[in-house]
C-alpha positions, 0 to 999 in steps of 0.5 A: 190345693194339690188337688187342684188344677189351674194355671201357675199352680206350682209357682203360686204354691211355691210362693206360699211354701218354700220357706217351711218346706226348705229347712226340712232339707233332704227327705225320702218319698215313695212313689205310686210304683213303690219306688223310693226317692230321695228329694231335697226340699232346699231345691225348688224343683224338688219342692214342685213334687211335693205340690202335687202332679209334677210327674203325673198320676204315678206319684203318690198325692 
């Protein structure tokens, strides 16, 4: 579904994953440009990453 575009896409996926995702609590991603991110998965705004093309092509999928 990351792949995918369609209207509401972040809220749907957020629906659907906030409970397993959230008590993964802080985790390290690497971003398209090899900079590394700390994101914390109890935010939901950090989550939206995870979904895929929050910040464009630049990150990784």
């Amino acid at each position: 579904m990351r792949r995918l575009h369609f209207p509401h896409k972040l809220g749907i996926l957020e629906r659907f994953f906030k409970n397993h995702l959230a008590p993964f609590g802080k985790c390290w991603i690497t971003t398209a440009y090899g900079i590394n991110w700390l994101l914390d998965l109890k935010n939901p705004t950090h989550r939206w990453i995870v979904y895929g093309d929050y910040e464009g092509p630049h990150l990784k999928n």
